[in-house]
C-alpha positions as CSV (number, residue, x, y, z in Angstrom):
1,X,105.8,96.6,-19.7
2,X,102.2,96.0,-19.9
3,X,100.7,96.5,-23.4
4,X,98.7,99.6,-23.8
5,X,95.1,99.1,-24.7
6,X,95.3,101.8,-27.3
7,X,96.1,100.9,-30.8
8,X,97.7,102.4,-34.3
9,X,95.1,102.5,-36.4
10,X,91.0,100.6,-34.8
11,X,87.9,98.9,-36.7
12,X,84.7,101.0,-36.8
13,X,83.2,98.9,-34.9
14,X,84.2,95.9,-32.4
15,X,86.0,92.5,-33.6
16,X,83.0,91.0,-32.0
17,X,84.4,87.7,-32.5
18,X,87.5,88.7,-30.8
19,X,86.3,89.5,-27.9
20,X,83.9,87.5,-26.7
21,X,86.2,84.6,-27.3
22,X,89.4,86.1,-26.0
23,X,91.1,85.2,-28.9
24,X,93.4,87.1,-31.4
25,X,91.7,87.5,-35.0
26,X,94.2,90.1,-36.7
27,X,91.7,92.5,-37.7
28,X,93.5,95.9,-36.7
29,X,94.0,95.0,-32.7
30,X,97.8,95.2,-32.1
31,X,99.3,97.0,-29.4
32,X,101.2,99.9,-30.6
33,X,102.1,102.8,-28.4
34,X,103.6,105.3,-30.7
35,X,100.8,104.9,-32.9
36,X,98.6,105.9,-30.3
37,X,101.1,108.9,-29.9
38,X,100.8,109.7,-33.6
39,X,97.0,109.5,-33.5
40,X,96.5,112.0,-30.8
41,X,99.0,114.4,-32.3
42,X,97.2,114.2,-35.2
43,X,94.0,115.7,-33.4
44,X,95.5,118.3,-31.4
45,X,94.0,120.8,-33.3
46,X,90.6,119.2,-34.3
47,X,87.8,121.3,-33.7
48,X,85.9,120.3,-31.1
49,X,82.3,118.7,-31.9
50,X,79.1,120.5,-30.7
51,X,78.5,117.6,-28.6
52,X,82.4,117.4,-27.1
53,X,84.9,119.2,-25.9
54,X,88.8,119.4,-25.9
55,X,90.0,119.0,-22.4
56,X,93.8,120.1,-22.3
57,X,94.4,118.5,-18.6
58,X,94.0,114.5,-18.7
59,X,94.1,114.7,-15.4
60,X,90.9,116.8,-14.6
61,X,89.0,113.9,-17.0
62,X,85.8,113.2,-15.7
63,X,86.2,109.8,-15.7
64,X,82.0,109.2,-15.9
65,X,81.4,111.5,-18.2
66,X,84.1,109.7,-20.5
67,X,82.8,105.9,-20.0
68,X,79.1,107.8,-21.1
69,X,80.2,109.6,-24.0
70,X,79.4,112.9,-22.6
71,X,81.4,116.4,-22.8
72,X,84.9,115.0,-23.7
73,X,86.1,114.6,-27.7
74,X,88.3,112.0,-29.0
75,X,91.6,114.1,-28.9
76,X,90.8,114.3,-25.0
77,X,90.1,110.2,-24.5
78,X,93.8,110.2,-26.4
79,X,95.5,112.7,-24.2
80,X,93.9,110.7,-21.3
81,X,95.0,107.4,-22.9
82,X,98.8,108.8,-23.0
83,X,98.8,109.7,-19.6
84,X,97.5,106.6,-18.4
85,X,100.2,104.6,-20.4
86,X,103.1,106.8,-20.4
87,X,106.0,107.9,-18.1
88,X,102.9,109.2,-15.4
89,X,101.2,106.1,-15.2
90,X,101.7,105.3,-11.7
91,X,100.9,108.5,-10.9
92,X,97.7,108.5,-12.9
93,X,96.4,105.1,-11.5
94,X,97.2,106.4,-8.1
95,X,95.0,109.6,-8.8
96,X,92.2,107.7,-10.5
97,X,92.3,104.8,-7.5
98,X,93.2,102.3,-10.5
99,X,94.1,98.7,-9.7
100,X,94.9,96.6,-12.9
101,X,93.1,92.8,-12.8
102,X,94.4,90.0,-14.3
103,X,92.0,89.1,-17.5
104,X,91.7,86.4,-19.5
105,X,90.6,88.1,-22.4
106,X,93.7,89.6,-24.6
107,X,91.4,92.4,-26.1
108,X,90.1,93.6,-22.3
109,X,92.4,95.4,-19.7
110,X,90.6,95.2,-16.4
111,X,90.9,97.5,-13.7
112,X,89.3,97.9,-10.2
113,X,88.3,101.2,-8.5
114,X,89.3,102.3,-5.2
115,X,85.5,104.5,-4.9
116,X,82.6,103.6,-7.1
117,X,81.9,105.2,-10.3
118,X,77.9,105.6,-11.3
119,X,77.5,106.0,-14.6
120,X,74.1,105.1,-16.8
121,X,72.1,105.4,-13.4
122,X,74.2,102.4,-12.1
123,X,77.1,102.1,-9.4
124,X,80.4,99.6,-10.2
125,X,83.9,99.7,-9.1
126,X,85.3,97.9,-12.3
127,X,86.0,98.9,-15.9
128,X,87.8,97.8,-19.1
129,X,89.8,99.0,-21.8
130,X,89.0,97.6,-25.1
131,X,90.7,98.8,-28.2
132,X,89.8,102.3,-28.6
133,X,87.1,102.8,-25.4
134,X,86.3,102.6,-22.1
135,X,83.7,100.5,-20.6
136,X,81.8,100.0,-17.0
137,X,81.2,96.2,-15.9
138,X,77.4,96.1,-14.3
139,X,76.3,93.5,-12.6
140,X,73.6,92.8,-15.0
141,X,73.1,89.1,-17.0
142,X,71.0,90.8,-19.4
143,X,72.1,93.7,-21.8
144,X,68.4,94.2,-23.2
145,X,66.9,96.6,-20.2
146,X,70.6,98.8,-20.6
147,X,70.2,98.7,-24.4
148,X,66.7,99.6,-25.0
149,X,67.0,102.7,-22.4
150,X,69.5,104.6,-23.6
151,X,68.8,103.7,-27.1
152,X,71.2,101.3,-28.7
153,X,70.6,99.4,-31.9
154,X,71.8,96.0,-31.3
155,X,74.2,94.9,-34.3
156,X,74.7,91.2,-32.9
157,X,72.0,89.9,-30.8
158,X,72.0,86.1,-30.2
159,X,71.9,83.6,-26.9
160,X,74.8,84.7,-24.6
161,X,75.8,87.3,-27.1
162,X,75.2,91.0,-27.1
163,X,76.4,94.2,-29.1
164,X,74.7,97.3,-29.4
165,X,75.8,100.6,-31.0
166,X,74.7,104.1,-31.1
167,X,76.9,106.9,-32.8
168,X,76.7,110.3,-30.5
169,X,78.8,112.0,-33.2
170,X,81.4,111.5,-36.1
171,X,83.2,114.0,-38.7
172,X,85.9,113.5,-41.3
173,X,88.8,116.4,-41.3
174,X,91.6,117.2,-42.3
175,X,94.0,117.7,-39.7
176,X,98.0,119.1,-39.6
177,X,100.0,116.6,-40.8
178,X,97.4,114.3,-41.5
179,X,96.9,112.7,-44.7
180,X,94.1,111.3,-45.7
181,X,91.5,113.0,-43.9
182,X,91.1,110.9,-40.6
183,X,87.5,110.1,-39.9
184,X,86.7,110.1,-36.6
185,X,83.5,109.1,-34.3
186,X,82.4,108.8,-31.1
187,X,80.0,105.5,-30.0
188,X,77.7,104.4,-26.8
189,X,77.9,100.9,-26.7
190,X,77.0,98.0,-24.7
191,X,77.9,94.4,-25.3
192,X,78.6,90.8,-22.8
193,X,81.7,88.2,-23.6
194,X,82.3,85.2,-22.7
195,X,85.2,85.9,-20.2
196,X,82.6,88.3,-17.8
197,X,79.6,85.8,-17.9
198,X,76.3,87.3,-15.9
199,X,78.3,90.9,-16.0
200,X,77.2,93.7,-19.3
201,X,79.7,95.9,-20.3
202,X,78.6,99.5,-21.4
203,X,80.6,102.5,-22.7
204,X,82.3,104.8,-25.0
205,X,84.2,104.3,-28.0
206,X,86.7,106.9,-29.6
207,X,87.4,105.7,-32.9
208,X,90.0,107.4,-35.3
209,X,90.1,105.8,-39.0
């Protein structure tokens, strides 16, 4: 069984470090699928963010609109998380035209397109699953032009390596069940690693905790 790319409990921001070098830093990143289960249980009945919706089908997931961090909240990017990992998987990655990539990078899942997906004005037919987002892979060296246009404050910004945040919403509430109150928020980000050289990744995070 292939690890989910969905964890118990994620960092607010990237293990930067991590990632670009491929390598494991224990800071939060293992693999657990029930607490991914747990997690979206717990925001089944979150309110829904003036800037996201709950969307009840997975399947009808705009898969854009969800790698842009537009219309879809972070209960949904669970839901949509579970039925990509879970007893429908092969059903899902069949529906989405999903083919999972071999990556060298531990903290990326990689996965080719059947049909391009444009998203942030730009075409690609790959994407990656980091810890708690989804990002598009552009065939672009440098992450500055992406970056400055939609916004992005860049929190590591040095030769050959790139991370820019910008929060599009967060809350803290207390959910059924849940105790403490589990802060949520919802990030556009755009980064480059090591293992995709000349390539800039760009995205949404759903982060819980």
């Amino acid at each position: 069984m292939r690890p989910t790319p969905f964890p118990f409990r994620t960092e607010a921001r990237f293990d930067i470090t991590g990632i670009e070098s491929g390598k494991r830093t224990g800071k939060g990143m293992s693999f657990y699928r029930n607490g991914a289960l747990l997690l979206a249980a717990f925001l089944l009945s979150a309110p829904a963010s003036h800037a996201a919706t709950k969307q009840d089908d997975p399947s009808k997931i705009d898969l854009a609109k969800l790698i842009e961090c537009k219309t879809h909240d972070v209960a949904s990017y669970y839901d949509f998380a579970m039925w990509l990992t879970g007893p429908d998987s092969a059903m899902a990655m069949k529906q989405l035209g999903l083919s999972e990539m071999p990556s060298p990078n531990p903290f990326l899942q990689e996965f080719k397109l059947s049909a391009p997906v444009t998203v942030f004005g730009r075409q690609t037919t790959k994407i990656v699953f980091v810890s708690n987002g989804i990002l598009a892979v552009l065939d672009e060296p440098d992450p500055h032009p992406l970056a400055k246009t939609l916004g992005l404050t860049a929190a590591v910004d040095r030769p050959n390596k790139f991370l820019g945040d910008k929060e599009i919403s967060s809350s803290k509430e207390q959910h059924e069940n849940a105790y403490p109150a589990l802060p949520t928020r919802i990030s556009l980000n755009v980064l480059t690693v090591d293992n995709l050289p000349g390539k800039t990744l760009a995205g949404c995070r759903y982060s819980i905790g």
